[in-house]
N, C-alpha and C positions, 0 to 999 in steps of 0.2 A: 603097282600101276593104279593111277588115282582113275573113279568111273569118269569124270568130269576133267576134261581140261580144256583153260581158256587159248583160244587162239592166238589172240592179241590183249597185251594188255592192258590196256586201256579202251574204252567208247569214246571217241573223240569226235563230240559234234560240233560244228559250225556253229560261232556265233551269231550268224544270220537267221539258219533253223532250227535255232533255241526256242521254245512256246512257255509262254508264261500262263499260266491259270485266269483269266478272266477275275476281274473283281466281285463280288455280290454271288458269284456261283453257291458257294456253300453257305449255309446258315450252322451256326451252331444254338443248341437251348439255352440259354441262360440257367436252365432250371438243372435238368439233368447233363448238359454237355456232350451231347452225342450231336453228330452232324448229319445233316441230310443236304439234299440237293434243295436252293431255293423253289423251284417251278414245285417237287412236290409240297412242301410247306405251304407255298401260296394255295395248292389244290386243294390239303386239308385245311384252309378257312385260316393261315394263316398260326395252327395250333401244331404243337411238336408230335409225331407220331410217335413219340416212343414213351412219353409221359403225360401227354396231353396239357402241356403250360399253355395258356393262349400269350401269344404275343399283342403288345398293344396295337394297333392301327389306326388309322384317321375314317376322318369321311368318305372320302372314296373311296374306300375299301369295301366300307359297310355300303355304300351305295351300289357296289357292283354286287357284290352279296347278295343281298334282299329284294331290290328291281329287277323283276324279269328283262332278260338280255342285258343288264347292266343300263338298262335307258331309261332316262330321268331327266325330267327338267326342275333346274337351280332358280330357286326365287331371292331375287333383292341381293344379287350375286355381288354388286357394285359397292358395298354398302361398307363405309371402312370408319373407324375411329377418330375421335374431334381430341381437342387435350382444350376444355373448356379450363383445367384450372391452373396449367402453364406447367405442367409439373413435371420437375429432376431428381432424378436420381443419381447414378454413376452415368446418367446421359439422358439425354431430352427424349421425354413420352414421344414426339411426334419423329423423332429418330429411333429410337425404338421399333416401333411401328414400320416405319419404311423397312428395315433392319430385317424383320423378322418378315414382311411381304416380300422381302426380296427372298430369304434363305427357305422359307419353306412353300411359296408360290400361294398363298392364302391370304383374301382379305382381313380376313378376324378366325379366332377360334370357334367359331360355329358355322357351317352351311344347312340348309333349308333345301330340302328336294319335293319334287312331287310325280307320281309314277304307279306303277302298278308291280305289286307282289302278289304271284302265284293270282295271276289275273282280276283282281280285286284293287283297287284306286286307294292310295295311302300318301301322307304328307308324313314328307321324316323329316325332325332338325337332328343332326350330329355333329359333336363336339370336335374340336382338335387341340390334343395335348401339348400337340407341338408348336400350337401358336399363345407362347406367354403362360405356360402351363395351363392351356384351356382356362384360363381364367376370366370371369364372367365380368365384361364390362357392359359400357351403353347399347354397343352393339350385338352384342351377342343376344341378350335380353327383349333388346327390339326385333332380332330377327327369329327369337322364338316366339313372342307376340303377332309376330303377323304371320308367322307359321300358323299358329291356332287360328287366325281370326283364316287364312287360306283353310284349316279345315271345315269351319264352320258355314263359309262362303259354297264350299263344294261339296262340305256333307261328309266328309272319309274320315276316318279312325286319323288321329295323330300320332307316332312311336316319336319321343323323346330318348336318344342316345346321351349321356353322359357319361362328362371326363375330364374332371377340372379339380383344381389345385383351390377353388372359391373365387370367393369374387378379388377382381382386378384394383389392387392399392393404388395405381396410378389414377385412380377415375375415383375413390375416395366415398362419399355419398351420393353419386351418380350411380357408383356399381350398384352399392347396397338397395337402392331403389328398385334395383331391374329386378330383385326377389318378390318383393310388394307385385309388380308391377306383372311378371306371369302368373304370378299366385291368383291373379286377378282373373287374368286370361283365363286361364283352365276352368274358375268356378263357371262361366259364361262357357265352356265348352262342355262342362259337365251338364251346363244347362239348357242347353242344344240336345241335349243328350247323344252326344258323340265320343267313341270310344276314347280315350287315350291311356297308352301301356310307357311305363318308363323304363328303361333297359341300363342298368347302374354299370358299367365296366371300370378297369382299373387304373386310374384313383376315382371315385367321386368324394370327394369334399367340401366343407366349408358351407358356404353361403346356397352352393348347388344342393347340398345332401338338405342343407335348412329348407328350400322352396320347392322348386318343381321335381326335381327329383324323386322326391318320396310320396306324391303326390299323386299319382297314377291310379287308374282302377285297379292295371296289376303293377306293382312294382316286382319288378324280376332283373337276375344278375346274370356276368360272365362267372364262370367257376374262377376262385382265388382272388376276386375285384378287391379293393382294399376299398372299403364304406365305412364311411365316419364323420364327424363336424370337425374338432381337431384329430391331428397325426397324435399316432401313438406315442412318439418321441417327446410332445408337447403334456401329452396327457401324462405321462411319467414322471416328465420332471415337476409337475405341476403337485401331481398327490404324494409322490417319491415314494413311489411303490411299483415292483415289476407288475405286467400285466401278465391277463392268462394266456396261455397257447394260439395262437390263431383270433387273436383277438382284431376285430374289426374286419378280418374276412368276409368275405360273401357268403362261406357256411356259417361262422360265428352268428352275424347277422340275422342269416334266415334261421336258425334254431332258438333266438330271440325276439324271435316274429316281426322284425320289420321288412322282412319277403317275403312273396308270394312263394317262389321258387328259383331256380339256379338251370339255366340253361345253356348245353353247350354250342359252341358258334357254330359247330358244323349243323345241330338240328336248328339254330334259330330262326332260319326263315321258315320252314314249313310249321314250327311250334307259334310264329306268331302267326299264320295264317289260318293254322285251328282256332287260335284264341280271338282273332279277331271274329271271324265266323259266329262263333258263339255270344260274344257281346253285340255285332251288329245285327242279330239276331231277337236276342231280348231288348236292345234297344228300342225298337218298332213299336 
């Protein structure tokens, strides 16, 4: 006599009270592949609890992050892309553009905020990856430029978020200008003598790592950000030679001293709230 037996055999449910799992519920890591529930994911900062990968994010992520209660007002929010030099690709710059404002709800890849973290008045620009690989064109450049001149106007620390693939091909010697052209900014904020901290996460490249990015009083990273001018894959083929371990990581990097340090997203707003304290501090 078996301890278990089934009654019926079969479970025979209703196609009407079949439930299907919800979309987006579970996350899995990329890194180690263990699943969690989304909500907790989003709670730890968007970082895997069981390996600590950070996942990439946009600007409003890092804006509910870092601004007390999430509330912040968006400067020069209207502000979208010209195609001054007519230019195609596998499709027209200014189809492109609509393209990508329709799929990702973004005027360009950079937004400009201004708000208060951990009760202290701060102007943040942050990148987005997903609009054109963050890549730095007229706009983007212009709206970190009047970002600065907004800090210098009101006096608060500026935090540069970076996450770009370089500057934008379809804008050509337009892009490459908007490097000249915050490099410029920042020395006029440095000469304000107003903080500003650049926050590298993963990718910063190209034309971004060339200019304001590395530019910062601190320059500081996400843990595993990939920082470099070219991709590894470019730099290989180029010397035809493997590279080393971990090369162009954020710890690579910072053990070659082009960081300050390497902070995790869960501690980043109270770590920049230290550090700004301290520079607005010796500022005076």
């Amino acid at each position: 006599m078996s301890w278990f037996r089934r009654t019926e055999k079969g479970i025979n449910t209703p196609t009407e009270l079949k439930k299907e799992t919800p979309d987006g519920l579970w996350y899995q890591c990329p890194e180690c592949k263990n699943i969690m529930h989304t909500r907790e994911h989003k709670n730890n900062a968007f970082t895997c609890i069981h390996c600590n990968y950070h996942e990439k994010i946009g600007s409003e992520a890092y804006f509910q992050l870092l601004f007390d209660e999430g509330n912040y007002v968006e400067l020069d929010k209207d502000m979208i892309s010209a195609d001054p030099l007519n230019f195609v690709d596998t499709k027209a710059y200014p189809d492109r553009i609509k393209t990508t404002v329709a799929k990702t709800g973004l005027k360009d890849a950079c937004r400009t905020a201004f708000g208060d973290l951990n009760g202290k008045k701060i102007t943040i620009s942050s990148m987005d990856f997903g609009f054109i690989g963050g890549s730095m064109g007229s706009v983007v450049g212009e709206k970190i430029a009047r970002g600065i001149d907004h800090s210098i106007k009101t006096r608060t620390p500026f935090l540069m978020i970076s996450k770009s693939g370089g500057a934008r091909m379809m804008e050509a010697g337009y892009s490459l200008m908007q490097m000249a052209k915050t490099s410029a900014k920042l020395a006029l904020l440095e000469e304000a003598k107003i903080p500003y901290i650049s926050l590298l996460t993963d990718p910063t490249t190209g034309g971004v790592t060339a200019s304001f990015a590395m530019l910062g009083d601190f320059n500081i990273a996400e843990p595993g950000s990939l920082i470099g001018f070219a991709g590894p894959r470019v730099i290989k083929e180029t010397i035809g030679k493997d590279l080393p371990k971990g090369f162009q990581t954020a710890e690579f990097v910072l053990e070659h001293g082009f960081l300050d340090f390497i902070v995790d997203r869960k501690d980043l707003k109270d770590k920049l709230s230290s550090l700004l304290e301290i520079l607005v501090r010796n500022s005076k």
